[in-house]
MARDO-470413 format. One line per 5 residues: their letters; for each residue z, y, x of C-alpha. Coordinates in nm, 2 decimals. Last residue first. Example, Ala and Ser with C-alpha at 12.3 -4.5 7.8 and 13.67 -1.06 7.14 Angstrom:
REM MARDO-470413
sa) 0.71/-0.11/1.37 | 0.78/-0.45/1.23
REM end
This chain:
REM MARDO-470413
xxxxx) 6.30/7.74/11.01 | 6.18/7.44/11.12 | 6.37/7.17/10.85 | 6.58/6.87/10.93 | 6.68/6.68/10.61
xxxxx) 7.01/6.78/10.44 | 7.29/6.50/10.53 | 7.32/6.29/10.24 | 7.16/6.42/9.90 | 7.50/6.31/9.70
xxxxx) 7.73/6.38/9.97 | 7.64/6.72/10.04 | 7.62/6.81/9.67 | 7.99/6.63/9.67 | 8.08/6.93/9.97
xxxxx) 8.12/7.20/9.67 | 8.26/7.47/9.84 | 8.13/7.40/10.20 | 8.32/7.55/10.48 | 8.11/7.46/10.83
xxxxx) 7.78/7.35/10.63 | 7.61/7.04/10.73 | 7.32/7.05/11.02 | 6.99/7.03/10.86 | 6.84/7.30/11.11
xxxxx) 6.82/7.52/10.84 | 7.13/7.46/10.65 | 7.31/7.51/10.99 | 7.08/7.85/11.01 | 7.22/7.93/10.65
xxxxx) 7.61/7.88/10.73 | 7.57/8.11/11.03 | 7.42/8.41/10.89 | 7.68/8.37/10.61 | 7.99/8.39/10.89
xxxxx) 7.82/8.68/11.04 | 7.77/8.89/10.76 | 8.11/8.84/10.64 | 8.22/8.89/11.02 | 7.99/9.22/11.04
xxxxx) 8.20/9.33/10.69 | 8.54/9.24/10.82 | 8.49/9.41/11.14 | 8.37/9.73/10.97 | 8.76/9.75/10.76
xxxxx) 8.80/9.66/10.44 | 9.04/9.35/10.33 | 9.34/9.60/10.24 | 9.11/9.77/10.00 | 9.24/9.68/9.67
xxxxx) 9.25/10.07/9.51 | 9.62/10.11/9.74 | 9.94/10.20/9.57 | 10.27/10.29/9.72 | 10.55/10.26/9.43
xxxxx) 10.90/10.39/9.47 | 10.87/10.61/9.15 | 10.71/10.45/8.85 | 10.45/10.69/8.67 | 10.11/10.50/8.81
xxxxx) 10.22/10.18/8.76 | 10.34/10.18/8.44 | 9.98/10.19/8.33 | 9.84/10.45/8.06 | 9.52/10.57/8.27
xxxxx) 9.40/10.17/8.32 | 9.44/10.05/8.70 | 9.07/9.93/8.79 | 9.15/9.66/8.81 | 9.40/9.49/8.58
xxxxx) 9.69/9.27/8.69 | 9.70/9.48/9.05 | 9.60/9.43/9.39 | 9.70/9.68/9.69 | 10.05/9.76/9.61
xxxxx) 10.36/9.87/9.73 | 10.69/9.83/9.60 | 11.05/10.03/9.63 | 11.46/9.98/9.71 | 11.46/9.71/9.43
xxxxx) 11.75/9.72/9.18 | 11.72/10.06/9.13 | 11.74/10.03/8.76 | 11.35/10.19/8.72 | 11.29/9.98/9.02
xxxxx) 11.42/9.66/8.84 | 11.20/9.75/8.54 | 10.87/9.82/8.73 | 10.90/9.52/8.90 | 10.90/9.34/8.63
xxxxx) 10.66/9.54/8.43 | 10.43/9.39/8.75 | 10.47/9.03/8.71 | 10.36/8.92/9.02 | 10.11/8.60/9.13
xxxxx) 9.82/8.72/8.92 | 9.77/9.06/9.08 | 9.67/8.86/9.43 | 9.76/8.91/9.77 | 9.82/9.23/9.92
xxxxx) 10.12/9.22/9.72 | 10.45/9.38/9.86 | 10.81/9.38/9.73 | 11.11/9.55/9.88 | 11.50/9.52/9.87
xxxxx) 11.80/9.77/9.75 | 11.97/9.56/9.58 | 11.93/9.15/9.70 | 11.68/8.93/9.58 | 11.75/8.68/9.32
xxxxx) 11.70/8.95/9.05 | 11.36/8.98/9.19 | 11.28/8.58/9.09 | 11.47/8.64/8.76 | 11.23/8.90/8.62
xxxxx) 10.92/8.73/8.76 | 10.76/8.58/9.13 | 10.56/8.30/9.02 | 10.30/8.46/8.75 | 10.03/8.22/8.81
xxxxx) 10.16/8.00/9.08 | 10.04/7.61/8.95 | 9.74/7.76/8.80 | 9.62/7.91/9.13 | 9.60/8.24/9.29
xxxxx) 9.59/8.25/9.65 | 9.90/8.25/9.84 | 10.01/8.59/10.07 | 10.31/8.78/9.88 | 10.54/8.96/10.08
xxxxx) 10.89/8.98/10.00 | 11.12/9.20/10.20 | 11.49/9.19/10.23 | 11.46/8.82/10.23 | 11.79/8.62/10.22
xxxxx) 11.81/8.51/9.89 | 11.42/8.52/9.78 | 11.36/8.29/10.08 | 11.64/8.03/9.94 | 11.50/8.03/9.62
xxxxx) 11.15/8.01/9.72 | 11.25/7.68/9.98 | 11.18/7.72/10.31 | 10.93/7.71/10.61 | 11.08/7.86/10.90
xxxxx) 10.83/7.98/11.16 | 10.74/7.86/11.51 | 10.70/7.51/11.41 | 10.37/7.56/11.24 | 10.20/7.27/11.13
xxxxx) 10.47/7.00/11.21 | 10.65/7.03/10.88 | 10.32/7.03/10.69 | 10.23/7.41/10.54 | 10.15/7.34/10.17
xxxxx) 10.44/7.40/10.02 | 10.44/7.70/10.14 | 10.73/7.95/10.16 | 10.79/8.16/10.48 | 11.05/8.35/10.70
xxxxx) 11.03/8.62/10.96 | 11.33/8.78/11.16 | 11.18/9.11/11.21 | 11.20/9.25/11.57 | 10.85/9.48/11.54
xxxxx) 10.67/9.23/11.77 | 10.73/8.94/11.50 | 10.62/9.14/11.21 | 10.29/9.16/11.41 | 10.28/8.79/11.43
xxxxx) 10.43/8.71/11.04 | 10.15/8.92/10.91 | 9.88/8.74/11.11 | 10.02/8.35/10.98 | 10.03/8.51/10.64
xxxxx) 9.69/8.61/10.67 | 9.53/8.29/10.78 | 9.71/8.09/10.54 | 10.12/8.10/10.55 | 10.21/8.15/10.19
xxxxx) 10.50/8.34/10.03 | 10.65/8.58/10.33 | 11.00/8.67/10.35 | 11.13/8.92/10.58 | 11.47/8.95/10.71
xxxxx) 11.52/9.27/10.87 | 11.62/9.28/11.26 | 11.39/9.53/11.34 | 11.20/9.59/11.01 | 11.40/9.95/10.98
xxxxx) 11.53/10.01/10.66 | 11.49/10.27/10.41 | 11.70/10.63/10.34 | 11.77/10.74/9.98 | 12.10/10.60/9.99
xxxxx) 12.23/10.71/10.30 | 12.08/11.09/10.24 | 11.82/11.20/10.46 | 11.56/11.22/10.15 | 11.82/11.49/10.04
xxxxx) 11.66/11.72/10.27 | 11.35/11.72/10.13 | 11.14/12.00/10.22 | 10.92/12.13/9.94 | 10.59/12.30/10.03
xxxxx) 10.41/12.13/9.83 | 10.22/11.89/10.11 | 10.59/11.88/10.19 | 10.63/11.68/9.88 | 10.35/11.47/9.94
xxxxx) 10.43/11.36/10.26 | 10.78/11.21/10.16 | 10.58/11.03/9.91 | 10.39/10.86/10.08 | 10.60/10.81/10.36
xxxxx) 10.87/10.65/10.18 | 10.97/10.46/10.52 | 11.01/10.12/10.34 | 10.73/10.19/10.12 | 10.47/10.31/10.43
xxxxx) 10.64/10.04/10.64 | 10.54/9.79/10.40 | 10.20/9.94/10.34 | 10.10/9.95/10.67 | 10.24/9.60/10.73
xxxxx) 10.00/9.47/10.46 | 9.71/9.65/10.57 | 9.69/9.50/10.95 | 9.72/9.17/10.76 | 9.46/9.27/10.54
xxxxx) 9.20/9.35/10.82 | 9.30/9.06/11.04 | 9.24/8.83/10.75 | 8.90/8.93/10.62 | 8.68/8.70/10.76
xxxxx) 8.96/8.45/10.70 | 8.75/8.18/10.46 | 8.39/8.28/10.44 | 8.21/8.08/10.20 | 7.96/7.81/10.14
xxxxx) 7.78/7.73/9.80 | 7.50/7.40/9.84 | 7.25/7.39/9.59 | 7.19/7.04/9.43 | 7.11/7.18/9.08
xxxxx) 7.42/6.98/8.93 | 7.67/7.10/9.22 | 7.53/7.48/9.15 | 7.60/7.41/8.75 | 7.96/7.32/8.86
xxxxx) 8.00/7.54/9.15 | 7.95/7.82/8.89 | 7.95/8.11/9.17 | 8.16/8.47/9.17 | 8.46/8.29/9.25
xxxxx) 8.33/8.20/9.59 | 8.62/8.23/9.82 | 8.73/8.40/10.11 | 8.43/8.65/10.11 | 8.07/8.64/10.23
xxxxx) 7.91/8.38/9.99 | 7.61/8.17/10.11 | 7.42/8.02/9.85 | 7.19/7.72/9.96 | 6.90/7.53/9.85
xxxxx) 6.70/7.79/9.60 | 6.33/7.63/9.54 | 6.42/7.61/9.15 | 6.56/7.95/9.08 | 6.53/8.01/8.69
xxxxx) 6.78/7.73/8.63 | 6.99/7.84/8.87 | 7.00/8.22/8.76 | 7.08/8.10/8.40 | 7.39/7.89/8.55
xxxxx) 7.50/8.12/8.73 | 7.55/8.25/9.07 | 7.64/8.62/9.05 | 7.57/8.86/9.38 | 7.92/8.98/9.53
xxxxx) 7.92/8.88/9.90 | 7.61/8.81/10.00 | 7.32/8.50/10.17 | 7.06/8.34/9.94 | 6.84/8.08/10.08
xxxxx) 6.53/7.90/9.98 | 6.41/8.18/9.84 | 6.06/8.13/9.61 | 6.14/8.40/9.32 | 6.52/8.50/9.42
xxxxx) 6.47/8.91/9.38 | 6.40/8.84/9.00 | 6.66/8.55/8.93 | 6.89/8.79/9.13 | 6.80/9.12/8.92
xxxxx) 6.80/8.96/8.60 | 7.14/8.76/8.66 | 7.30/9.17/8.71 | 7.46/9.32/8.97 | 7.77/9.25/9.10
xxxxx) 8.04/8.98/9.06 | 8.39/8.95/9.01 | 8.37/8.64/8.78 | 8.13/8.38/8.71 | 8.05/8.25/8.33
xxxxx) 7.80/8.56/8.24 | 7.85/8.80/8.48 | 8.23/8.90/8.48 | 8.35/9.23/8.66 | 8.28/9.41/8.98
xxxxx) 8.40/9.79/8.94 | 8.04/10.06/9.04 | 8.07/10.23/9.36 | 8.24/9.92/9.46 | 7.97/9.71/9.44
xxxxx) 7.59/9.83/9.32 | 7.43/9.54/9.44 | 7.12/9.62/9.70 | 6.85/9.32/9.74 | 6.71/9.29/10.04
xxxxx) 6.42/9.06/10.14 | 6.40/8.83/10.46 | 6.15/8.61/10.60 | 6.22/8.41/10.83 | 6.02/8.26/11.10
xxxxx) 5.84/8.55/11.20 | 6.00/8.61/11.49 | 6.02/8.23/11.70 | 6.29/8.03/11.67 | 6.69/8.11/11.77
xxxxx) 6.82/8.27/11.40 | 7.17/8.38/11.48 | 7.05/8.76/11.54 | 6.81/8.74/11.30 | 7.06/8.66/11.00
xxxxx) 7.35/8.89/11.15 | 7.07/9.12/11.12 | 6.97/9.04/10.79 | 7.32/9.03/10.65 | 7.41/9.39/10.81
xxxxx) 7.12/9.56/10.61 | 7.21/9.40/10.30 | 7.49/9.60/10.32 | 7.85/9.42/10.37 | 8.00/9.70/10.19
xxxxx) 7.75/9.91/9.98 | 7.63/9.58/9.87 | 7.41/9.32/10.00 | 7.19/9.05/9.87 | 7.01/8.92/10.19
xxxxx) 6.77/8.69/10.02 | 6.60/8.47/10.25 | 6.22/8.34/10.28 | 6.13/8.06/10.47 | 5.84/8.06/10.68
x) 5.68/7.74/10.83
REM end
């Protein structure tokens, strides 16, 4: 029997990559599967809203279109609506290449029965790697130290006791949230010499003895750097603010390779503008793109990245790879490894044994 997949790729984790990732896990017979390709114009063109899901690609036409008769839809940034599963009846399973599947209704997938899986950590050693680039890149000001002699102007005054950063050796370095990135970010900050804490209340005592989990008022007092690492929720929206950086000491560093929600950037703006903090770096931000008018771009002491830190090849093969794997589970009527909406699981029992 032949069941037809949609690899809906992007100029990231092309549709290219999930097919191959798709045939290389697939174990019957060639033939089996039959895969189309859908390309999605992300990043060359900003993800946005589709209809009720959010950072998405492409267009609910184009998937309801490309999805006639799949069983199986594997990507990254292709919307999951309610329109699309209504006009999708034989869909079974939605595969979603990234650390969480915002650009799905689970609700309307939960009522049509269609399983949405994603991809926690296939991005982690990528934006781990990026965080400490940035950190010692606004610690060490080489930004902008590089672009004045790209101008011909030598700094000097750069070398001056006030002007200069710190090393991490033997800096205190606080990290908010110890998922899978945090946990990379406080290894590599361990082989520099930092002295690493961490805030998460959701890290059981005995989950990872090998780093200090405190209180946010205590890790704001002693951290010289604060590195944000927690997903976005309700509960965190907007948690570090005016008086959270005025807890910190002068002279100390903020980094967000996490989310734009958890920061309040004009805050950060204002206590640089007073030198109060030392500088920031960036690689997500409240709006995306940055509009021409933001504070952002005309603060000094500010590294900025376009929200890349998660891009690297590896990331994109381990997308693919992740999704290849969640569909031949489904196949073989094996449950999903990370299952969004596990109570479409529950309701239709364990899925019945297909041949792919």
């Amino acid at each position: 029997m032949t069941v037809r997949i949609l690899a809906a790729g992007d100029h990231f984790v092309h549709s290219g990559l999930l097919a191959d990732a798709l045939r290389a896990e697939h174990d019957g017979p060639r033939g089996e599967l039959e895969i189309r390709e859908l390309h999605l114009p992300w990043p060359l063109e900003p993800f946005g809203d589709v209809a009720e899901v959010h950072e998405a690609s492409g267009t609910e036409e184009q998937l309801i279109e490309a999805l006639q008769g799949a069983r199986v839809c594997v990507t990254q940034m292709a919307p999951l609506t309610r329109r699309v599963l209504e006009a999708c009846p034989d869909l079974e399973l939605f595969a979603v290449g990234r650390g969480g599947p915002v650009n799905a209704s689970l609700k309307a997938a939960t009522e049509h029965g269609v399983a949405v899986t994603f991809a926690p950590g296939r991005n982690a050693t990528a934006t781990a790697e990026h965080t400490v680039a940035l950190l010692l890149a606004a610690l060490r000001r080489i930004p902008h130290t590089h672009q004045e002699l790209a101008r011909s102007v030598w700094r000097g005054d750069y070398y001056q006791y006030d002007e200069v950063g710190m090393e991490l050796a033997g800096t205190t370095v606080g990290l908010v949230g110890y998922g899978a990135i945090g946990h990379r970010v406080a290894r590599i900050l361990g082989g520099f010499g930092a002295d690493v804490l961490v805030h998460d209340p959701y890290l059981l005592p005995t989950g990872a003895p090998e780093v200090r989990n405190v209180s946010l008022d205590e890790l704001l007092a002693r951290s010289r750097v604060l590195s944000l690492h927690a997903r976005l929720t309700a509960e965190n929206r907007g948690m570090i603010g005016a008086e959270q950086i005025a807890a910190m000491a002068p002279g100390s560093v903020i980094v967000n390779c996490a989310r734009g929600g958890l920061l309040d950037y004009d805050a950060v703006c204002d206590a640089l503008d007073r030198g109060h903090l030392f500088a920031a770096a960036f690689d997500v931000f409240p709006e995306e793109p940055l509009p021409p008018g933001s504070r952002l771009l005309r603060t000094p002491g500010i590294v900025m990245t376009p929200h890349l830190a998660g891009a690297s090849k590896q990331t994109a093969h381990q997308a693919a790879r992740i999704c290849a794997a969640e569909t031949i589970r489904h196949l073989r009527g094996e449950p999903p490894a990370h299952c969004a909406n596990p109570e479409v699981l529950a309701g239709r029992g364990r899925p019945a044994a297909r041949t792919p």
